[in-house]
N, CA, C and O atoms as a CHARMM CRD file, in Angstrom:
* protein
*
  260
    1    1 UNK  N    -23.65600   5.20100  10.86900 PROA 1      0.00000
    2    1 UNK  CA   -22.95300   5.24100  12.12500 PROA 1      0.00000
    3    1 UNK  C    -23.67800   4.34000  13.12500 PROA 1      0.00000
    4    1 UNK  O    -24.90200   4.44100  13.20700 PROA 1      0.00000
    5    2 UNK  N    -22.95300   3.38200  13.96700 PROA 2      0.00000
    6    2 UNK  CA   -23.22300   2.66800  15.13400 PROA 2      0.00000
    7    2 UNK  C    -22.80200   2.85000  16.24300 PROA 2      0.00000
    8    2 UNK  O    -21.67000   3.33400  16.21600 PROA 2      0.00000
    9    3 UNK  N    -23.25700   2.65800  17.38700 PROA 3      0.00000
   10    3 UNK  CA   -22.56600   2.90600  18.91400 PROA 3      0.00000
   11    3 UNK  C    -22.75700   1.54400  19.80300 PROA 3      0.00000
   12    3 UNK  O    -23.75100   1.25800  20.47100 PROA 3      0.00000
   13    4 UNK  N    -22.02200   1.07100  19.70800 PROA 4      0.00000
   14    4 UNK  CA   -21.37100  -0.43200  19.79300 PROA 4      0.00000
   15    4 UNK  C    -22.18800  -0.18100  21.49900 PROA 4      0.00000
   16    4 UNK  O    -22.46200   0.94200  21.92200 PROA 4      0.00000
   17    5 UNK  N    -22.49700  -1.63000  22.36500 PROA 5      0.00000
   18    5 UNK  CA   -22.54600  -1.51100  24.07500 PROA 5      0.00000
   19    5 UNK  C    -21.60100  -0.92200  24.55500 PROA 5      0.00000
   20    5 UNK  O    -21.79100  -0.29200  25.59500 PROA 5      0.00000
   21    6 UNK  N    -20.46800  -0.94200  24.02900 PROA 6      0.00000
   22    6 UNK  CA   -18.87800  -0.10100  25.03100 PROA 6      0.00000
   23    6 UNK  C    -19.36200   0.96900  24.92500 PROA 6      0.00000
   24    6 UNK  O    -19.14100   1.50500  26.01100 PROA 6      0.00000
   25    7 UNK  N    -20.08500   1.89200  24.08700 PROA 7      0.00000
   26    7 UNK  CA   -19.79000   2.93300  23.34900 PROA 7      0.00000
   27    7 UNK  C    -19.17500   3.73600  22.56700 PROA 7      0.00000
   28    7 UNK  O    -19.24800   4.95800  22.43200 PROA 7      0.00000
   29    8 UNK  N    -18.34300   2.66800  21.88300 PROA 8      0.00000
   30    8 UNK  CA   -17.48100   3.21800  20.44000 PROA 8      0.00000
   31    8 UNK  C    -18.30600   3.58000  19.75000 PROA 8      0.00000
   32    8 UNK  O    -19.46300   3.52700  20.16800 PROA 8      0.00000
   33    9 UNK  N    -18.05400   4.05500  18.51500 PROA 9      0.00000
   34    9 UNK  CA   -18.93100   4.84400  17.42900 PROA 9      0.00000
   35    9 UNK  C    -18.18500   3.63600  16.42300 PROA 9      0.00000
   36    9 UNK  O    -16.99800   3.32300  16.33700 PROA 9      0.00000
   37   10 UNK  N    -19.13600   3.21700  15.86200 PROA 10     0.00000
   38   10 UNK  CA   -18.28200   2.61000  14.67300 PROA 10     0.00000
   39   10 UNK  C    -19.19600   3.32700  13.16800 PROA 10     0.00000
   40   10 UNK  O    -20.29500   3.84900  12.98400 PROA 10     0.00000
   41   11 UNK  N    -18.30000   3.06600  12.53800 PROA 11     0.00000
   42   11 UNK  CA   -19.01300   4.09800  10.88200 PROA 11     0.00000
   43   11 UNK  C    -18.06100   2.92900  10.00400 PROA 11     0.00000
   44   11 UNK  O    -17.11000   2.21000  10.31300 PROA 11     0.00000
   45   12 UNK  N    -18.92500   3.17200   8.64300 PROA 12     0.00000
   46   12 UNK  CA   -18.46800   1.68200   7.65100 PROA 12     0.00000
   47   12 UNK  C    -17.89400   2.96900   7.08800 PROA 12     0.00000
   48   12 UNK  O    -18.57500   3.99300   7.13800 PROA 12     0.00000
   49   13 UNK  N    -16.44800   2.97700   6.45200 PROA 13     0.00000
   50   13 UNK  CA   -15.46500   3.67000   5.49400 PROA 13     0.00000
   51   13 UNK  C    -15.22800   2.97200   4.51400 PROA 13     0.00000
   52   13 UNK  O    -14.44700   2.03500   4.35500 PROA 13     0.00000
   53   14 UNK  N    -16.23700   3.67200   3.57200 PROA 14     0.00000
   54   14 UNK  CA   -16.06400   2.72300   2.07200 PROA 14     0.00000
   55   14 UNK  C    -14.95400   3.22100   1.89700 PROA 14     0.00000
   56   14 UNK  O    -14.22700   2.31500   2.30500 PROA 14     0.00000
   57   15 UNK  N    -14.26600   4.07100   1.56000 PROA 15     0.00000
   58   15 UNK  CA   -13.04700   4.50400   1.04200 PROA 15     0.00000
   59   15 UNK  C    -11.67200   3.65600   1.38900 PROA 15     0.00000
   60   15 UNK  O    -10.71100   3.55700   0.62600 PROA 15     0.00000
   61   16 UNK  N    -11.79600   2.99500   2.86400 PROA 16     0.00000
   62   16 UNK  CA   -10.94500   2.08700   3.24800 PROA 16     0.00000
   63   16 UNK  C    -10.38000   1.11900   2.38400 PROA 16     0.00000
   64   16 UNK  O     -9.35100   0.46100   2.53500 PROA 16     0.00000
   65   17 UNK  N    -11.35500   1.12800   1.27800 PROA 17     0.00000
   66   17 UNK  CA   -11.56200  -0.24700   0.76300 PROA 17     0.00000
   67   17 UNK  C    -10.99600   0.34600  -0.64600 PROA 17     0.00000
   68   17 UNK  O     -9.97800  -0.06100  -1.20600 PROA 17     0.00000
   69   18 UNK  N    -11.75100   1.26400  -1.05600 PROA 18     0.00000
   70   18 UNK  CA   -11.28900   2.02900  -2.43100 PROA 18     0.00000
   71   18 UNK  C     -9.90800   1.97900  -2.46200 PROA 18     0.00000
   72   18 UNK  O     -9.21600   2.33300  -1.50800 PROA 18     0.00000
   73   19 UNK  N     -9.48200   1.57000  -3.47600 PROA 19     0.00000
   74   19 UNK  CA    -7.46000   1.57000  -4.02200 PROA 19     0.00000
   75   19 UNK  C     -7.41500   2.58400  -5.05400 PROA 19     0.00000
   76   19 UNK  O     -8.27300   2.44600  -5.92600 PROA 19     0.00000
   77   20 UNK  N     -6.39900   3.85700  -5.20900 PROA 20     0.00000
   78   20 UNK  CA    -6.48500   4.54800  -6.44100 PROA 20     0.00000
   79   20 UNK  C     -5.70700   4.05400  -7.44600 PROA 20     0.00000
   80   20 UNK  O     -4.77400   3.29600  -7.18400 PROA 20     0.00000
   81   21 UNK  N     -5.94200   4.35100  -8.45400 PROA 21     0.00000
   82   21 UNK  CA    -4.24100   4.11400  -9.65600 PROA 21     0.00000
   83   21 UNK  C     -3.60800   4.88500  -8.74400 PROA 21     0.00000
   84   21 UNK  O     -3.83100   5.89000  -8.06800 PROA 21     0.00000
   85   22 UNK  N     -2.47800   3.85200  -9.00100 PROA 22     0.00000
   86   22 UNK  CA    -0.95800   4.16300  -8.67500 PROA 22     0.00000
   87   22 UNK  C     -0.74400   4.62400  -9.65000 PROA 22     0.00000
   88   22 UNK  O     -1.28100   4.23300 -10.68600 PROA 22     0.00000
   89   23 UNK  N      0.49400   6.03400  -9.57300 PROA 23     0.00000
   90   23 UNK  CA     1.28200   6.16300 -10.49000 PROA 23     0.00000
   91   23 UNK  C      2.76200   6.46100  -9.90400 PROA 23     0.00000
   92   23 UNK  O      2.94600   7.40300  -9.13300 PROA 23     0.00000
   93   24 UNK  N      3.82000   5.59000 -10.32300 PROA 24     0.00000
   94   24 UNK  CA     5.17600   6.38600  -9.86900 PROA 24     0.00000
   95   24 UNK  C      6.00600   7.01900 -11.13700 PROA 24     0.00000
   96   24 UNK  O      5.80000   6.85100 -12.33900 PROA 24     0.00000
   97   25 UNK  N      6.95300   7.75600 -10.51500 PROA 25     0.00000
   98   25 UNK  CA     7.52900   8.64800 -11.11300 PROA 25     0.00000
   99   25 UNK  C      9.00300   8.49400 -11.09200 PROA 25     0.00000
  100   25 UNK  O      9.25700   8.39400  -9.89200 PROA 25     0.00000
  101   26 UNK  N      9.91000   8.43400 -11.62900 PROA 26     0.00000
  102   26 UNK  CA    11.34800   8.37800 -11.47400 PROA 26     0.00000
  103   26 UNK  C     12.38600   8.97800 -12.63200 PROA 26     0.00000
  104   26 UNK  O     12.43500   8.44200 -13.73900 PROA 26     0.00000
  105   27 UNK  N     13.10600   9.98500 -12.33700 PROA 27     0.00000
  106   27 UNK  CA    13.63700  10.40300 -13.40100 PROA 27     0.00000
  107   27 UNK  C     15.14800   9.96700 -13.27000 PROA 27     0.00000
  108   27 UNK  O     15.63200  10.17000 -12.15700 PROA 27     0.00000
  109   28 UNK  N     15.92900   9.43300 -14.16600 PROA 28     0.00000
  110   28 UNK  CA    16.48200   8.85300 -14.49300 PROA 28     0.00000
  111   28 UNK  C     17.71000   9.56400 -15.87000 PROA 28     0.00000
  112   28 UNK  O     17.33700   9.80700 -17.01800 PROA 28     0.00000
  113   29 UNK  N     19.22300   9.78400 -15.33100 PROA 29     0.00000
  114   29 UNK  CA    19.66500  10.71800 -16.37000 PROA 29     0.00000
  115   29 UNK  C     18.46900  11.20500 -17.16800 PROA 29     0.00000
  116   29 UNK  O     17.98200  10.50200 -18.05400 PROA 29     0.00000
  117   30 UNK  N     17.94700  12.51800 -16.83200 PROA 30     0.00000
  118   30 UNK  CA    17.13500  12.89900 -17.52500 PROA 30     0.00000
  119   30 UNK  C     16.10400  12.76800 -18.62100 PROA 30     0.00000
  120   30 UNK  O     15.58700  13.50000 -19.46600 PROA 30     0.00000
  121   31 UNK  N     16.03100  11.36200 -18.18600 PROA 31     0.00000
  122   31 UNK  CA    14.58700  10.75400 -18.87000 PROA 31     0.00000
  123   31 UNK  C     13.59600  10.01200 -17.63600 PROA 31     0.00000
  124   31 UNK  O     13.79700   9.17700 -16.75300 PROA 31     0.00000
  125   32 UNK  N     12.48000  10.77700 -18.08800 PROA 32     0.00000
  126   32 UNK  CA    11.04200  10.49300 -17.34400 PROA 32     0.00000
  127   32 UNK  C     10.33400   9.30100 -17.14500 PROA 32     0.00000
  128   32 UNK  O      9.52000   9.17500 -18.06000 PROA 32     0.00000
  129   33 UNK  N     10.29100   8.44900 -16.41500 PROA 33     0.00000
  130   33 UNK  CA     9.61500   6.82300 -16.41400 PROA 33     0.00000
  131   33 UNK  C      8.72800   6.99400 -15.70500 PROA 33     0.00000
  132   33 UNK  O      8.86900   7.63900 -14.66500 PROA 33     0.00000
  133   34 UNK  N      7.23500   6.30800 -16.18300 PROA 34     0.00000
  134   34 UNK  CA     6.22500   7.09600 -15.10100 PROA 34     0.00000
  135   34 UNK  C      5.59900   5.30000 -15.71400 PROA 34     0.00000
  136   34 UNK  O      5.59600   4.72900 -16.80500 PROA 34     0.00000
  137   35 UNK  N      5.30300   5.06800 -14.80800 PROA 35     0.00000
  138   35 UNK  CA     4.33700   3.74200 -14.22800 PROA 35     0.00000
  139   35 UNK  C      3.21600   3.52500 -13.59400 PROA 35     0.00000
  140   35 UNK  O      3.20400   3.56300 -12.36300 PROA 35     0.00000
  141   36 UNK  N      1.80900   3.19900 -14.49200 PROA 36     0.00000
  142   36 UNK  CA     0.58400   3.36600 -13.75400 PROA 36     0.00000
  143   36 UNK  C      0.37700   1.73800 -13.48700 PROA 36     0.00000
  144   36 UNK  O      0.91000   0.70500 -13.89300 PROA 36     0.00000
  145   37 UNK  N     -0.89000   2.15400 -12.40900 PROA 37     0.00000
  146   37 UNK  CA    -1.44300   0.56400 -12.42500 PROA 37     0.00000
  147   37 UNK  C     -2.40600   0.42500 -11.50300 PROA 37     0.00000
  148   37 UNK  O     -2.47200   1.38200 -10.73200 PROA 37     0.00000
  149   38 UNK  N     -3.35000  -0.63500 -11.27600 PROA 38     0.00000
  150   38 UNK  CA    -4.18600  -0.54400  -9.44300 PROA 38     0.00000
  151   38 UNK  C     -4.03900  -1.87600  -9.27900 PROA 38     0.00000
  152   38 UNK  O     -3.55900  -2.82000  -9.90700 PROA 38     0.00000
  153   39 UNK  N     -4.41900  -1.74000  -8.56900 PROA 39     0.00000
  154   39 UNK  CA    -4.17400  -2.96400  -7.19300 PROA 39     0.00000
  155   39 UNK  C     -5.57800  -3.65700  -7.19000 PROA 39     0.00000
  156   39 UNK  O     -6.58500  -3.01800  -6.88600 PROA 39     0.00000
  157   40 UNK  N     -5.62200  -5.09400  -7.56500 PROA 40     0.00000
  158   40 UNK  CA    -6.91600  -6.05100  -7.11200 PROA 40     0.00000
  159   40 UNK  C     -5.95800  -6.68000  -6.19900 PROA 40     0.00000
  160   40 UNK  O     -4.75300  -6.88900  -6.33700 PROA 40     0.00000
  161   41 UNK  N     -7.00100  -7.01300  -4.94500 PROA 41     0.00000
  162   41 UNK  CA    -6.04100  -8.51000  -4.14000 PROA 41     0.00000
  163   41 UNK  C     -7.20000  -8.45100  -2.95200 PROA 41     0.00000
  164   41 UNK  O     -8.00800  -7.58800  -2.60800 PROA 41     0.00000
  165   42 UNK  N     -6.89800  -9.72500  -2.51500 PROA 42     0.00000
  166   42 UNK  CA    -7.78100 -10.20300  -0.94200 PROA 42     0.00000
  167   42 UNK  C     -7.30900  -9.10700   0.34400 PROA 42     0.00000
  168   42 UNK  O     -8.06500  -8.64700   1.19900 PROA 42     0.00000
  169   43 UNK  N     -5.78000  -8.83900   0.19300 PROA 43     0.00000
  170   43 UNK  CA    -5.02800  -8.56400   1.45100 PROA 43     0.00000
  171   43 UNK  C     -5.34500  -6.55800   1.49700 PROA 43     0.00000
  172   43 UNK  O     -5.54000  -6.00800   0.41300 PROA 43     0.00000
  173   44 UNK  N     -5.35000  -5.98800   2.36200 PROA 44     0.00000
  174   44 UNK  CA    -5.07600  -4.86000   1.98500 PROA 44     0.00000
  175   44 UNK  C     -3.93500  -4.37600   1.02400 PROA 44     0.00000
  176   44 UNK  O     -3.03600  -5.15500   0.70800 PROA 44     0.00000
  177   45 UNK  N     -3.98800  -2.72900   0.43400 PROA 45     0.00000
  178   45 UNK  CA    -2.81800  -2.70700  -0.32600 PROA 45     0.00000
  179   45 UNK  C     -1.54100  -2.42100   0.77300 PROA 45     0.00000
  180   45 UNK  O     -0.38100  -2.83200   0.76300 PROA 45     0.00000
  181   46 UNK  N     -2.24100  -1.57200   1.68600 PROA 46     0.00000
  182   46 UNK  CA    -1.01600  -1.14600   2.96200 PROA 46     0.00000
  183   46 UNK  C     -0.58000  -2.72000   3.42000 PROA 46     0.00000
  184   46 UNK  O      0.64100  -2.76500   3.27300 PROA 46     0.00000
  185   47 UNK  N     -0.92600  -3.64600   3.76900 PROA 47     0.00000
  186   47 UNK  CA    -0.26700  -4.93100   4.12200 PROA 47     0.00000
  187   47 UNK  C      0.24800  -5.36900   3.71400 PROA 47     0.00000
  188   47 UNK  O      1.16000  -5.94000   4.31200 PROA 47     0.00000
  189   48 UNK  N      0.04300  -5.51000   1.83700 PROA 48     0.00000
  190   48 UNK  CA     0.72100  -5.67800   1.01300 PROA 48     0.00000
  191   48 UNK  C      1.95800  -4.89500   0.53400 PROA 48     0.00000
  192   48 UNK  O      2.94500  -5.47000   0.07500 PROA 48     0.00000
  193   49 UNK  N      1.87600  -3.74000   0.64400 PROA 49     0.00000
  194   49 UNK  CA     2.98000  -2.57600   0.74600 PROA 49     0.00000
  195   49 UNK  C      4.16400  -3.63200   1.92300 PROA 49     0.00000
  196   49 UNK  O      5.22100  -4.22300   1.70100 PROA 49     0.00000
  197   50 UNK  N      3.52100  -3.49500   2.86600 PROA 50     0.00000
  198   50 UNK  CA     3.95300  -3.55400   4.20900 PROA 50     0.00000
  199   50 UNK  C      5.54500  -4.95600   3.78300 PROA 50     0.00000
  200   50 UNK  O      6.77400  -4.88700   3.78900 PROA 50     0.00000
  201   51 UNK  N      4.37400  -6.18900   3.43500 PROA 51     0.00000
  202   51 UNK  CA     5.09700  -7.18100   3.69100 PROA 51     0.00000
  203   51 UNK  C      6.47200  -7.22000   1.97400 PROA 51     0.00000
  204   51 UNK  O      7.44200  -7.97700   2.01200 PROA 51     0.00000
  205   52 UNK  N      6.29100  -6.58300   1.11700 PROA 52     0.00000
  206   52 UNK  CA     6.86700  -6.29100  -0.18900 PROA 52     0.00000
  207   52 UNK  C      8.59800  -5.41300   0.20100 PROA 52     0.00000
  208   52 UNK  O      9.75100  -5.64200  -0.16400 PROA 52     0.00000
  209   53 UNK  N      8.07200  -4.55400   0.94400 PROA 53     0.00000
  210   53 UNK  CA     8.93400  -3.58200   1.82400 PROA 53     0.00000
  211   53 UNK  C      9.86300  -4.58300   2.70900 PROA 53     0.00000
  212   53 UNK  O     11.00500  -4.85800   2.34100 PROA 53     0.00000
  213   54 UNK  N      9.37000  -5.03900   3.74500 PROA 54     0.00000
  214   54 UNK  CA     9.63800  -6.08500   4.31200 PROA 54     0.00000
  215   54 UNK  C     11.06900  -7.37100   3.80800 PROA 54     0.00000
  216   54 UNK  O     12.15000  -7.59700   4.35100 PROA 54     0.00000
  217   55 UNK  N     10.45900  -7.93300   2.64400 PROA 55     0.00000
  218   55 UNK  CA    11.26200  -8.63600   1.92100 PROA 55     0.00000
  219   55 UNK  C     12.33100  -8.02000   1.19900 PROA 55     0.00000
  220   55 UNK  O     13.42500  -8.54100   0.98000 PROA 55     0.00000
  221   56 UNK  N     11.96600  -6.90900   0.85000 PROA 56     0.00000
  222   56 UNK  CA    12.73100  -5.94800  -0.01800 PROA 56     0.00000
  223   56 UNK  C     13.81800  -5.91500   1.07700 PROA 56     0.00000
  224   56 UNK  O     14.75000  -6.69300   0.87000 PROA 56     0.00000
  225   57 UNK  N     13.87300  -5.32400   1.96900 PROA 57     0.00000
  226   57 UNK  CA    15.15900  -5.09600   3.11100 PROA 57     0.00000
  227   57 UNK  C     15.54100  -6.46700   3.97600 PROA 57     0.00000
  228   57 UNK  O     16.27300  -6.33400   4.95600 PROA 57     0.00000
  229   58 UNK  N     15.23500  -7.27400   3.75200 PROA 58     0.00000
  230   58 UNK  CA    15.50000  -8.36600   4.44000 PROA 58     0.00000
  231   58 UNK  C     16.38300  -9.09600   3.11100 PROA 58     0.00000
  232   58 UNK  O     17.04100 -10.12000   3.29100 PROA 58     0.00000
  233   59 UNK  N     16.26900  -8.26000   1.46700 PROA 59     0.00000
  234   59 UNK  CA    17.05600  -9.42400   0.92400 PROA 59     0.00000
  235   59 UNK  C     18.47200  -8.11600   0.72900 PROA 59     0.00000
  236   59 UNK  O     19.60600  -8.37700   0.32600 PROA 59     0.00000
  237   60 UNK  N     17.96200  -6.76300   1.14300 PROA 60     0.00000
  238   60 UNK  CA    19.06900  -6.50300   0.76700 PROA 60     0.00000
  239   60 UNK  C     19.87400  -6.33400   1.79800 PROA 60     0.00000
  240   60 UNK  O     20.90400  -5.69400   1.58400 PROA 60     0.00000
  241   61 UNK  N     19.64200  -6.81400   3.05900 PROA 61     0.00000
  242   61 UNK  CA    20.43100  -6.78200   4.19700 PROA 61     0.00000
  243   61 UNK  C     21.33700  -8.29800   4.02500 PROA 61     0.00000
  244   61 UNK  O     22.46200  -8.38300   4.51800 PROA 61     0.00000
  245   62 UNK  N     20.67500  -9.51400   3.23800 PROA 62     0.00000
  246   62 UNK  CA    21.33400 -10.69600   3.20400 PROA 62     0.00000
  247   62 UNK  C     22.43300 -10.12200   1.84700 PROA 62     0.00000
  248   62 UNK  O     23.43600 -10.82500   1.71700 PROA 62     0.00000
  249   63 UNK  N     22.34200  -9.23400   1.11400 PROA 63     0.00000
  250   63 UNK  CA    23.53900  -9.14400  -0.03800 PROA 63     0.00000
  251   63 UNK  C     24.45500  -8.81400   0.51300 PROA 63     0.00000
  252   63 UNK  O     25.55600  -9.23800   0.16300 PROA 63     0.00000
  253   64 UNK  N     24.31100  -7.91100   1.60400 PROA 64     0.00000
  254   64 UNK  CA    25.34500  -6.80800   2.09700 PROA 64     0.00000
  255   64 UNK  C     26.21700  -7.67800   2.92500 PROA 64     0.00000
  256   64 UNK  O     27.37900  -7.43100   3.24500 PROA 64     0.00000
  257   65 UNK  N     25.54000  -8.69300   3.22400 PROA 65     0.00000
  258   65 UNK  CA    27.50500  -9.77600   4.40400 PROA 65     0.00000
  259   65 UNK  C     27.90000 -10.47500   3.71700 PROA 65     0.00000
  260   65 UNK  O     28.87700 -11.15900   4.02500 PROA 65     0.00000
């Protein structure tokens, strides 16, 4: 833990950094599809989430006119 001149507290959160396996789940007429995997990359995974999401609705808003 640090206390910056402002006086913030700053603390290093390794865990920030830690990515777990993913696993998703989707059942499907009653068959089970389950998908593992982890995440290496430069970007965070939430940013990466973020901008994936992002594109995802931006292409399905261009199908829909």
């Amino acid at each position: 833990m640090k206390i910056t001149k402002n006086g913030h507290i700053q603390v290093k959160n390794i865990s920030a950094y830690w990515i777990p396996e993913l696993t998703a789940t989707e059942v499907i007429a009653g068959t089970i599809y389950t998908v593992t995997g982890s995440y290496e990359g430069t970007e965070s995974f939430l940013r990466k989430l973020e901008r994936i999401t992002a594109r995802n609705f931006s292409e399905k808003q261009e199908d829909s006119e």
